[in-house]
N, CA, C and O atoms as a CHARMM CRD file, in Angstrom:
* protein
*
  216
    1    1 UNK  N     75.22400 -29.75500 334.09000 PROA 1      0.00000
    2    1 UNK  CA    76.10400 -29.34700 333.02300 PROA 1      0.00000
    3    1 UNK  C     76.27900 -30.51300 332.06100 PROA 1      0.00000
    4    1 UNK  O     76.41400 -31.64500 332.52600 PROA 1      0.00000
    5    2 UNK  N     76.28400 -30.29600 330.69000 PROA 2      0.00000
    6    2 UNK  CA    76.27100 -31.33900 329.56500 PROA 2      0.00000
    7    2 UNK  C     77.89600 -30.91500 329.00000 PROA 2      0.00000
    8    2 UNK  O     78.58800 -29.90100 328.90700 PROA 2      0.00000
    9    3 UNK  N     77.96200 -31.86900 328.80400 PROA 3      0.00000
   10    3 UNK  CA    79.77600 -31.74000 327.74400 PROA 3      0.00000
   11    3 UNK  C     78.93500 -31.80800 326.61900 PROA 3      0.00000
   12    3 UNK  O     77.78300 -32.19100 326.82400 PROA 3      0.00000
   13    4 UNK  N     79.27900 -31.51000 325.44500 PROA 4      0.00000
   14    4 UNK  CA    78.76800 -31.61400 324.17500 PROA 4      0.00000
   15    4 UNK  C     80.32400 -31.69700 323.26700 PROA 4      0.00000
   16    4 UNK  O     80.31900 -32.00000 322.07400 PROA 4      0.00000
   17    5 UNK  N     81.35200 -31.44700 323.86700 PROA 5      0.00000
   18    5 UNK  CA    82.14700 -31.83600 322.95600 PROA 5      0.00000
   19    5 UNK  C     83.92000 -32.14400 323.95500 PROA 5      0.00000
   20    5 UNK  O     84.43100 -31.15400 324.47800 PROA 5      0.00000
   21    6 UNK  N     84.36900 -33.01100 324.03600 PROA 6      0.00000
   22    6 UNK  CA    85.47200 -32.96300 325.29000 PROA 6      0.00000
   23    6 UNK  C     86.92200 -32.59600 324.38100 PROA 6      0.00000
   24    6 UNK  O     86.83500 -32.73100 323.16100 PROA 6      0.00000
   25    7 UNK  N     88.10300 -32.18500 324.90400 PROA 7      0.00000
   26    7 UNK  CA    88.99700 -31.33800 324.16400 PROA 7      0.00000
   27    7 UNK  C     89.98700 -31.98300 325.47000 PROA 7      0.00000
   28    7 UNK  O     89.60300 -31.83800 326.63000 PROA 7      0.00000
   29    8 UNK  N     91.24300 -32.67700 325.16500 PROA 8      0.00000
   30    8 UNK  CA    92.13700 -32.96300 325.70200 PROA 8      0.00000
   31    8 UNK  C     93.37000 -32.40000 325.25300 PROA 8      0.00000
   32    8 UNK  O     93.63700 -32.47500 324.05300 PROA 8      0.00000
   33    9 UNK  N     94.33200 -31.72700 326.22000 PROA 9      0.00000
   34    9 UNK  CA    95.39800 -31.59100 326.10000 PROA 9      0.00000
   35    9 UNK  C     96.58800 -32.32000 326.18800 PROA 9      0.00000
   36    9 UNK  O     97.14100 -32.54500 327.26500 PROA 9      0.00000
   37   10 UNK  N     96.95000 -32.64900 325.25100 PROA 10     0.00000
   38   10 UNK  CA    97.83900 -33.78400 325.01300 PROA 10     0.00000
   39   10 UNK  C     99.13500 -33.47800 325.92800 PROA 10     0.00000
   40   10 UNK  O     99.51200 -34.36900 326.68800 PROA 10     0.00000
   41   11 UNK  N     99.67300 -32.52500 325.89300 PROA 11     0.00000
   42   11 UNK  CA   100.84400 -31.69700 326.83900 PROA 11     0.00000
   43   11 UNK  C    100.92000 -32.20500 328.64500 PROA 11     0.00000
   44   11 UNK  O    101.86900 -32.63600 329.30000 PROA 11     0.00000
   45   12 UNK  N     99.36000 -31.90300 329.06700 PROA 12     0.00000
   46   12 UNK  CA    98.78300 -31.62600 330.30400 PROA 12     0.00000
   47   12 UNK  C     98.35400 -33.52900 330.63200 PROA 12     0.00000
   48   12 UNK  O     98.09700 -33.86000 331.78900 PROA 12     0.00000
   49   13 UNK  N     98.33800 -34.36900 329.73300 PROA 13     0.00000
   50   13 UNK  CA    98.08600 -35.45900 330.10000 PROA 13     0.00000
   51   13 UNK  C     99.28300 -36.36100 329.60900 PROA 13     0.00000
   52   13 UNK  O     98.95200 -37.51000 329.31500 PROA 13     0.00000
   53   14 UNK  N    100.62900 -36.03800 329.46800 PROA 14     0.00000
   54   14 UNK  CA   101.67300 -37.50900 329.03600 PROA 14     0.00000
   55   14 UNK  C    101.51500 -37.61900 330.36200 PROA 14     0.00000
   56   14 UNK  O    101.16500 -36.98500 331.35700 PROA 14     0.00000
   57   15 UNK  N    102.01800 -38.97000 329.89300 PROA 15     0.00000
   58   15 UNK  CA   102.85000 -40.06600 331.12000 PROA 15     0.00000
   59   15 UNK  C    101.91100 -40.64400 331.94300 PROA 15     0.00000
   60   15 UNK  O    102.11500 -41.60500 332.68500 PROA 15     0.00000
   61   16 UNK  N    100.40200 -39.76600 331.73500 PROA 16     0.00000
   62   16 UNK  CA    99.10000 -40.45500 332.17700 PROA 16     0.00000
   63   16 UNK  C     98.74800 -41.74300 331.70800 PROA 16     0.00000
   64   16 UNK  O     98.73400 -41.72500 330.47700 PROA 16     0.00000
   65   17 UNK  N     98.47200 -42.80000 332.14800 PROA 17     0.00000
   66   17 UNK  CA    97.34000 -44.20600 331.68200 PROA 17     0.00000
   67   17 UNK  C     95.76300 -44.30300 332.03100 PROA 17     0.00000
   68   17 UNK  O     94.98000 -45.23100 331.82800 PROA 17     0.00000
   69   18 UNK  N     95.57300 -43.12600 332.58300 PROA 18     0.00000
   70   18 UNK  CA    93.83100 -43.15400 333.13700 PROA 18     0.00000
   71   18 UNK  C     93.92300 -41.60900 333.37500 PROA 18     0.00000
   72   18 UNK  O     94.95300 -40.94200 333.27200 PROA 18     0.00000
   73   19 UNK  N     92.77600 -41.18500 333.68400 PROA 19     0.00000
   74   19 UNK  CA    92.05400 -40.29800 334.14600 PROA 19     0.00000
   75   19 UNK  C     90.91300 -39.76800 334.00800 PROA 19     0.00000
   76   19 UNK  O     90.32200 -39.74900 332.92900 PROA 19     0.00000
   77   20 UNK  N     90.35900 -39.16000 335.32600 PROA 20     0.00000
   78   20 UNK  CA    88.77600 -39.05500 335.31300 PROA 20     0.00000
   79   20 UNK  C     88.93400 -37.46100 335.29000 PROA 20     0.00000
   80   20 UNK  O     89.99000 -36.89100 335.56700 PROA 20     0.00000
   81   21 UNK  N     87.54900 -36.70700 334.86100 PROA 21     0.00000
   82   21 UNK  CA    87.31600 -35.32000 335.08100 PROA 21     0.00000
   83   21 UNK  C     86.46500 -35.22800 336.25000 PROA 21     0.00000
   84   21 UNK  O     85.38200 -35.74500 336.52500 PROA 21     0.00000
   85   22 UNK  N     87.53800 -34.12400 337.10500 PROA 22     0.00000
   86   22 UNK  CA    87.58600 -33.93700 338.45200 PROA 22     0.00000
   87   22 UNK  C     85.62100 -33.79100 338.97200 PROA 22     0.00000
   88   22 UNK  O     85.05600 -34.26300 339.95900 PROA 22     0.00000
   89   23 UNK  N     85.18200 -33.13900 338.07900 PROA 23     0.00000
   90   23 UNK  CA    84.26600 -32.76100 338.50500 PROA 23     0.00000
   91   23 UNK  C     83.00300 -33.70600 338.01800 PROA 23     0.00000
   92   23 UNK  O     81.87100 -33.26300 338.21200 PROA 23     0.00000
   93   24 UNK  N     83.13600 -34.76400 337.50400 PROA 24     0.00000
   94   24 UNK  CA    82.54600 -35.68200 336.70400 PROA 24     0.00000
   95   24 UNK  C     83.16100 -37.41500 337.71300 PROA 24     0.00000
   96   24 UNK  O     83.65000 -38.39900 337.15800 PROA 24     0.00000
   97   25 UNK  N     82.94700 -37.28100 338.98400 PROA 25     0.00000
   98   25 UNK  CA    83.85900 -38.63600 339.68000 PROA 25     0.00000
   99   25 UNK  C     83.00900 -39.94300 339.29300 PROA 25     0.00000
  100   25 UNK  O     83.67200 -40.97900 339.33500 PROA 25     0.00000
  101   26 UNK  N     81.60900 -40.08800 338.91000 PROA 26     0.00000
  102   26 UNK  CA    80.78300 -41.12400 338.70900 PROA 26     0.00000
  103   26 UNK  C     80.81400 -41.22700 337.28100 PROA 26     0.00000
  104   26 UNK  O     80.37000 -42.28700 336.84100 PROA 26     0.00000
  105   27 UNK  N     81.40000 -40.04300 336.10500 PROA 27     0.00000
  106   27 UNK  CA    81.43700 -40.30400 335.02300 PROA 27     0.00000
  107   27 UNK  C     82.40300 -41.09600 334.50900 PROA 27     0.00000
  108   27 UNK  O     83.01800 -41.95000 335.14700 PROA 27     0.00000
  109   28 UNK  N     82.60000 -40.73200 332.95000 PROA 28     0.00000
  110   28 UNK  CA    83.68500 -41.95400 332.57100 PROA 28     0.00000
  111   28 UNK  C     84.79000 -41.87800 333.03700 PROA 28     0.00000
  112   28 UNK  O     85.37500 -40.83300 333.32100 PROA 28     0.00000
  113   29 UNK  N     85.21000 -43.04100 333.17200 PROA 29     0.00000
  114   29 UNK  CA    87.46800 -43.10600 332.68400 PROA 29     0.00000
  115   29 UNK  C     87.87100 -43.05500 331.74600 PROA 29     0.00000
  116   29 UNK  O     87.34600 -43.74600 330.87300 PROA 29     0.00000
  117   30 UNK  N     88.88500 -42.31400 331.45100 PROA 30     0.00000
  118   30 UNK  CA    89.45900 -41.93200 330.20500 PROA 30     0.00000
  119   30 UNK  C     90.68600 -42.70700 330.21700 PROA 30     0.00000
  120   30 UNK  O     91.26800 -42.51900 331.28600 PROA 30     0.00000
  121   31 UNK  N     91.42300 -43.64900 329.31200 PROA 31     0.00000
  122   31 UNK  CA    92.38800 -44.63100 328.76300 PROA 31     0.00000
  123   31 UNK  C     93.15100 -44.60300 328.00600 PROA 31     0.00000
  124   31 UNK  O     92.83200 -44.76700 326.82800 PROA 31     0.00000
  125   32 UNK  N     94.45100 -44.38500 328.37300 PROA 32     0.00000
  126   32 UNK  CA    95.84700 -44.48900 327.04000 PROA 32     0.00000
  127   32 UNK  C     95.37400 -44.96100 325.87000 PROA 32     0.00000
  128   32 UNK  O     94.19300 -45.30400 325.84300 PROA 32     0.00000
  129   33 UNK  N     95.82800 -45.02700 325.19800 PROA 33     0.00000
  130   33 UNK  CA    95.64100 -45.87400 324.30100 PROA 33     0.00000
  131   33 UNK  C     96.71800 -47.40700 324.41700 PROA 33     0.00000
  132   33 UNK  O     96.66000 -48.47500 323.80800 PROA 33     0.00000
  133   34 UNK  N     97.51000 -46.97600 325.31600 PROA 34     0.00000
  134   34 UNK  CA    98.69900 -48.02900 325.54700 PROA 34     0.00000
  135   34 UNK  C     97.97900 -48.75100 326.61500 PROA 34     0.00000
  136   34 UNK  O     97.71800 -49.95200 326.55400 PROA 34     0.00000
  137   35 UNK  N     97.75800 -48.19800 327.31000 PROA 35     0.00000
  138   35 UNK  CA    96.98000 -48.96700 328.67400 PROA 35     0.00000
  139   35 UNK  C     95.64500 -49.67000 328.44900 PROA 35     0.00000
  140   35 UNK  O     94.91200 -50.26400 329.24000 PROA 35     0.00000
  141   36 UNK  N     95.49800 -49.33000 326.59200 PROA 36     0.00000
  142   36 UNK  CA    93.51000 -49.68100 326.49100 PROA 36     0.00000
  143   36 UNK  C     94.51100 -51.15200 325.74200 PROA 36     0.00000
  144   36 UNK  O     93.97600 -52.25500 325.85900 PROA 36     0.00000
  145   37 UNK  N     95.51600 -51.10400 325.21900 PROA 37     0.00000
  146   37 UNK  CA    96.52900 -52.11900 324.23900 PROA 37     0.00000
  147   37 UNK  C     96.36300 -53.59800 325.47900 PROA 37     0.00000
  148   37 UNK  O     95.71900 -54.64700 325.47500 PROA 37     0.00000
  149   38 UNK  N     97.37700 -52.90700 326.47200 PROA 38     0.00000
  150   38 UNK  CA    98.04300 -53.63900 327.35500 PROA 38     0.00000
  151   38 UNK  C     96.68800 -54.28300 328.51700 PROA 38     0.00000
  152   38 UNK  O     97.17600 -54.86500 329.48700 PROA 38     0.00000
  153   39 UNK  N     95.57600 -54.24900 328.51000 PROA 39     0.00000
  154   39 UNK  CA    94.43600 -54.46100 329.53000 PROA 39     0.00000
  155   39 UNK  C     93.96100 -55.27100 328.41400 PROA 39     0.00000
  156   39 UNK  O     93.86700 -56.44200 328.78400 PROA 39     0.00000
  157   40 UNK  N     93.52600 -55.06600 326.83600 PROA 40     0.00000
  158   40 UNK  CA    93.18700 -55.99100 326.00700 PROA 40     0.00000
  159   40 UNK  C     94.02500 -57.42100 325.90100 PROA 40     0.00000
  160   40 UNK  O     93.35300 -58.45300 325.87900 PROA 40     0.00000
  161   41 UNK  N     95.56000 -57.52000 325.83100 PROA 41     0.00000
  162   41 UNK  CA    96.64200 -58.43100 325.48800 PROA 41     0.00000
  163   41 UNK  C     96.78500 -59.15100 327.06800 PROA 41     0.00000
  164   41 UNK  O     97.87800 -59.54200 327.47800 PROA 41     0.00000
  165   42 UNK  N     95.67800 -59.24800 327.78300 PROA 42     0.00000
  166   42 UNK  CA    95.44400 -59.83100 329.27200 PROA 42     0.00000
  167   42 UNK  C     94.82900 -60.98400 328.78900 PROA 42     0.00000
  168   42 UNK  O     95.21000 -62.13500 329.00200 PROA 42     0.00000
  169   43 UNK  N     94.01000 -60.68900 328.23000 PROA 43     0.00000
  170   43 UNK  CA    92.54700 -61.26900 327.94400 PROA 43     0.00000
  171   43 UNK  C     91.36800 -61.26500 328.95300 PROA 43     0.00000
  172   43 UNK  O     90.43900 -62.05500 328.78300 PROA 43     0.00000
  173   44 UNK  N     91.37700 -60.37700 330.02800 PROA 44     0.00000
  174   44 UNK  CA    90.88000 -60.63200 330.96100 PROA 44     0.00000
  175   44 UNK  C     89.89300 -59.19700 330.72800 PROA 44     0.00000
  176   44 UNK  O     89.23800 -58.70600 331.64800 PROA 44     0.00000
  177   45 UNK  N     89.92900 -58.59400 329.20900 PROA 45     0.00000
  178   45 UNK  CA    88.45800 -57.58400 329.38400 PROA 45     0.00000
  179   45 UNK  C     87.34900 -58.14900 328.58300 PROA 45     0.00000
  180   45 UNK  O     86.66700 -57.31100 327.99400 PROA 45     0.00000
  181   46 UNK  N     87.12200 -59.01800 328.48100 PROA 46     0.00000
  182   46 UNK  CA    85.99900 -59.62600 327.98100 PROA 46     0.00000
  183   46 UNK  C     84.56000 -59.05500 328.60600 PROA 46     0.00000
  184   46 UNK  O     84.23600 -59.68000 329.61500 PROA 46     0.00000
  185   47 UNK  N     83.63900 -58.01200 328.22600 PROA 47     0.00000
  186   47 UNK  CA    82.62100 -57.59700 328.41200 PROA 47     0.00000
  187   47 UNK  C     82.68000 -55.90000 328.74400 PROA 47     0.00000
  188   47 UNK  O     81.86700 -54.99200 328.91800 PROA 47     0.00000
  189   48 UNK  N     84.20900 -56.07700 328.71600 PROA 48     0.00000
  190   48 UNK  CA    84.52300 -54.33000 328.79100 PROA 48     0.00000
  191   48 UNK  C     84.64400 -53.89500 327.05000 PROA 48     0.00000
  192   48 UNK  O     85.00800 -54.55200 326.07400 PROA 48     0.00000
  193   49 UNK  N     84.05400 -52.19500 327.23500 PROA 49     0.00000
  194   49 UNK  CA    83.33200 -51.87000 325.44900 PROA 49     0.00000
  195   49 UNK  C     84.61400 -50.97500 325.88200 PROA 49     0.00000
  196   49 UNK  O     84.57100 -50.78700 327.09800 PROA 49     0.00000
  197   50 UNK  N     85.69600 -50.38700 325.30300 PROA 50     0.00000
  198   50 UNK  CA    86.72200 -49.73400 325.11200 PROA 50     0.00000
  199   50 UNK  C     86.00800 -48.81300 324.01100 PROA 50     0.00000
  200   50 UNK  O     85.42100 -49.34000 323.06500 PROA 50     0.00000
  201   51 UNK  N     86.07700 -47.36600 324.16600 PROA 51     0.00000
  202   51 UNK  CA    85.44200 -46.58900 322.22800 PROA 51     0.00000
  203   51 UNK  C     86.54400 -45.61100 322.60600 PROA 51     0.00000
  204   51 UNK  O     87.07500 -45.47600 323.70800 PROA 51     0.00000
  205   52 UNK  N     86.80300 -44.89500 321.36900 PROA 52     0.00000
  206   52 UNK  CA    87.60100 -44.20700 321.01500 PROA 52     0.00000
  207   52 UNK  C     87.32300 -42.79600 321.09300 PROA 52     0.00000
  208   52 UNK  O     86.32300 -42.44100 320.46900 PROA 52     0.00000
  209   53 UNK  N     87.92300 -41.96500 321.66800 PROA 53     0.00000
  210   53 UNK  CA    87.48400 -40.81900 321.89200 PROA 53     0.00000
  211   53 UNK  C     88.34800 -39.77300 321.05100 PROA 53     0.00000
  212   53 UNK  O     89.55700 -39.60300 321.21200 PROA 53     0.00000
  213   54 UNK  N     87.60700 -39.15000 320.20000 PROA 54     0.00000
  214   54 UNK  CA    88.48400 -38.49700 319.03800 PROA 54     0.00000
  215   54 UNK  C     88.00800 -37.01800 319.29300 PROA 54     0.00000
  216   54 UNK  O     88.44200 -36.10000 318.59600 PROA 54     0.00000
């Protein structure tokens, strides 16, 4: 199965800082945007690519 386009429910994910799709466990992690803030202001992601998922 291919995603060709991913659709998040903003409702169904507050209060989340991560999450993976259940059926996708080797695929990506998905990242707050607060939690992508607060892991950058570490300094400790140096070689991690953060992209924006719109």
């Amino acid at each position: 199965m291919n995603i060709e386009k991913t659709v998040f429910h903003g409702d169904r994910l507050k209060g989340l800082g991560a999450f993976k799709l259940a059926n996708y466990l080797q695929g990506k992690l998905y990242l707050s945007k607060a939690l992508t803030m607060s892991i950058q202001e570490t300094g400790y992601a140096s070689g991690t690519d953060f992209k924006l998922v719109t």
